[in-house]
Each structure stands twice: as C-alpha cells, then as structure tokens.
N, C-alpha and C positions, 0 to 999 in steps of 0.2 A: 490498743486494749487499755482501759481503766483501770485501774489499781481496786483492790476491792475496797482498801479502807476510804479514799477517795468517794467512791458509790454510797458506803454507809456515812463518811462525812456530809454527805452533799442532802442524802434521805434527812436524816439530823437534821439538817440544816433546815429544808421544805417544813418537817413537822412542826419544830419550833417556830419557824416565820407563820406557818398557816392557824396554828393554834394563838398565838400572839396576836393574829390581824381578828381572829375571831372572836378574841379577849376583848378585844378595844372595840370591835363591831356593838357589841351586848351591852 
C-alpha cells in the first residue's frame, strides 16, 4: 500500500512537471 502523502507528493509532482513542459511548449 502507498502512503497517502506519497500519492499527493507524486500528483504535485505530475502537475508541476506537466504545467512546466507546457510553459516552455508556448
């Protein structure tokens, strides 16, 4: 089993990297 803060670490994680790649995409 995942730890919960693990899971919202890792979501964090995705939005910032996919917002950031779509920063530098534009």
């Amino acid at each position: 089993m995942i730890p919960k803060e693990i899971k919202v670490q890792c979501a964090c994680l995705l939005l910032t990297s996919s917002y950031s790649i779509n920063h530098l995409l534009r």
